[in-house]
N, C-alpha and C positions, 0 to 999 in steps of 0.2 A: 564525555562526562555528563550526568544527570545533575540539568540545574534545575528541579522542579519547584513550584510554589507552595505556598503552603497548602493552599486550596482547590478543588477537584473541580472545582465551578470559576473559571475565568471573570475575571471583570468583563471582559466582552463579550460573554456568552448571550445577549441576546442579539445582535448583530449576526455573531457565528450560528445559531440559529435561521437568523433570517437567511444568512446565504445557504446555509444548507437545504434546505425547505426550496427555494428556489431553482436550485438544480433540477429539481424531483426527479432524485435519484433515490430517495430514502424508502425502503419496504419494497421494490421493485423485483421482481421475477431473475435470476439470471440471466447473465448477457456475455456470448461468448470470449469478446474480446477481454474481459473484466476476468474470467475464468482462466484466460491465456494466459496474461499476467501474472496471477498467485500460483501456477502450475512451473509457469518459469523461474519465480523467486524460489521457489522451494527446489528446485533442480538446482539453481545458483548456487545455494549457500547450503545443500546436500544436509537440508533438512524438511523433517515428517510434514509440516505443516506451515502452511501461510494461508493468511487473510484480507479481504480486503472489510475496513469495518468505517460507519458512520455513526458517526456520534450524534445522539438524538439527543432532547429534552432529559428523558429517563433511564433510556433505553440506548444500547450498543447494537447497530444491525449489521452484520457481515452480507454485504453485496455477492462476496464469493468466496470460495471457502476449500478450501484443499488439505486435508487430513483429520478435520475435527467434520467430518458429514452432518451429524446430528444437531450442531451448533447455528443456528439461524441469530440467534440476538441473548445478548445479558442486559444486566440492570445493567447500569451506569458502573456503580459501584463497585461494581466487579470486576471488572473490565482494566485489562491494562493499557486496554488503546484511546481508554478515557482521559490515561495522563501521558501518551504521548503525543496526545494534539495541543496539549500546554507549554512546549518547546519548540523551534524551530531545528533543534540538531535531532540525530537518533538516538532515541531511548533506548539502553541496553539494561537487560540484568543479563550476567553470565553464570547464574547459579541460584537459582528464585528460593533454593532449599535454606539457602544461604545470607541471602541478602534480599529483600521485599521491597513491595513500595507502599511508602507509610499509609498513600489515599484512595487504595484502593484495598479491598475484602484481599488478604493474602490466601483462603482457604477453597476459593474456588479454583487457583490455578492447582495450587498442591493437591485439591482433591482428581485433578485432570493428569496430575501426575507430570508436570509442565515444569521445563528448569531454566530455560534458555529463551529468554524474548529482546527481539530486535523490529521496534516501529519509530517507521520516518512519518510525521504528517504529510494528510495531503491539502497542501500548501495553495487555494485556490486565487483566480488572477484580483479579487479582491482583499487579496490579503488575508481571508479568513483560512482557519486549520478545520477542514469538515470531518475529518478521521484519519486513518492511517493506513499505510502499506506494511504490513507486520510477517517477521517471519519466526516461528515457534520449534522450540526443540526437548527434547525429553530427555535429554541429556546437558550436565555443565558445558559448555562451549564458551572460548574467547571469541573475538572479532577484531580483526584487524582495521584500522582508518581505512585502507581501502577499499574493504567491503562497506562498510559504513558510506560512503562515498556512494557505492553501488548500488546500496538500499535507497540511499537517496535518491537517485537518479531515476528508479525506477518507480517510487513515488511521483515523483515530477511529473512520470509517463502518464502513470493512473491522472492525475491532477488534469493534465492540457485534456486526455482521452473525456474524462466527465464534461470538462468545458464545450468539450467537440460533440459530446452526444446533446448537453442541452442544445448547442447550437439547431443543430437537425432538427430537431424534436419540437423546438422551441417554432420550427415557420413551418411544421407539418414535414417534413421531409424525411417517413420513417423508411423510405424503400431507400432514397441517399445513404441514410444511414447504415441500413443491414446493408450498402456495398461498400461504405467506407468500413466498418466494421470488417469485412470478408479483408479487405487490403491491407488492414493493420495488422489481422492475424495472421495472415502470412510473412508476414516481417518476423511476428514475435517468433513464429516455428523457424524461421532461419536463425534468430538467435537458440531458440532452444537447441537446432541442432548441430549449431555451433559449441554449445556446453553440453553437448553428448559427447561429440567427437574430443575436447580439454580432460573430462571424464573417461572416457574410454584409455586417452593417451596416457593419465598422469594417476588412477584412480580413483580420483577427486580432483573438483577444480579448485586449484592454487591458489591461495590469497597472494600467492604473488603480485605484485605491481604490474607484471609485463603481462599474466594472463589478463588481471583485471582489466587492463586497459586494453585489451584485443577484446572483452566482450562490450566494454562500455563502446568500442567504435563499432560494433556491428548495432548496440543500441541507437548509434547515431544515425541511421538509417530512418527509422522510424520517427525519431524526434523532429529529424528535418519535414517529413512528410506532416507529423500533426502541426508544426512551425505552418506551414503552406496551408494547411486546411485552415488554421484556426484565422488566420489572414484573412482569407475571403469570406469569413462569416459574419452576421451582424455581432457587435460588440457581445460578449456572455456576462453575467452578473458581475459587475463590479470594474470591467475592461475600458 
């Protein structure tokens, strides 16, 4: 359920701000593991499109971006991952033809031809929400609580992964990084080709409970590995 505020600007948006800014991850160049991720979500949930986006001052910038190419950043206003960093559950509309959201510009998803959106924040170890894991469809779709679940979880991942990259980045350690980077993507290509093989079996992968939770354990793989990385690194903003 959508409990959103009245307004598109948080009381804590300069805080949220400052941590996002601190990451300096904001307008950055693609980066594979980040690519993994939105390539995955959108195989998960056997839809055209997923995002990864940060929420700026004015501006919405997509990190990574799978099915909308052309799309690098919107105003704010636009943006519907501008109002799901305002919640801590997942923001759904299951029919955007249908049902809107009040605080943001309703004309650019429709003019995108956009019906279905599903974004979890990403929920950083300060507590701040710096944007979202989103994933888009061009078609009405429900969502089940356990995909919901899943979207979040995979938020999570993006979350700890950012944290892990300032870590590196943060004491000069960019060759660390592009191998830790090489080790996470390979996790996520076993889950990806874990949700090939649910796909190939079933069609599509099942919102069933018992699929779901065979992909969330193979996510638990990787979780446990950024759990260990994030450990031995000096504290990240806000830790």
């Amino acid at each position: 359920m959508n409990t959103l505020p009245t307004s598109l600007i948080p009381d804590n948006d300069p805080q949220r701000l400052r941590s996002l800014h601190q990451y300096q991850i904001l307008n950055t160049t693609p980066e594979p593991i980040f690519d993994e991720y939105v390539a995955l979500a959108a195989q998960l949930f056997n839809l055209p499109i997923s995002l990864i986006s940060l929420v700026d001052e004015q501006q919405v910038f997509f990190k990574s971006n799978v099915g909308l190419p052309d799309l690098e950043r919107l105003d704010r206003a636009d943006s519907l991952c501008s109002a799901a960093i305002l919640q801590n559950q997942v923001l759904t509309y299951t029919d955007l033809s249908r049902e809107g959201c009040d605080l943001v510009n309703p004309f650019v998803a429709q003019a995108a031809g956009l019906r279905f959106y599903a974004g979890a924040a990403l929920h950083m170890p300060d507590g701040e929400n710096i944007g979202s894991l989103c994933v888009i469809g061009r078609e009405a779709r429900t969502i089940a609580p356990e995909e919901e679940t899943l979207l979040a979880e995979l938020a999570g991942l993006v979350s700890m992964t950012m944290a892990l990259r300032w870590g590196y980045l943060h004491q000069g350690q960019v060759e660390a990084w592009q191998a830790k980077q090489h080790e996470l993507t390979d996790l996520l290509h076993d889950s990806a080709a874990f949700a090939r093989y649910l796909t190939m079996r079933t069609g599509t992968i099942s919102a069933s409970a018992r699929d779901l939770h065979s992909v969330r354990q193979r996510l638990q793989e990787l979780r446990d590995v950024l759990t260990a990385a994030l450990a031995e690194q000096s504290p990240a903003p806000g830790r």
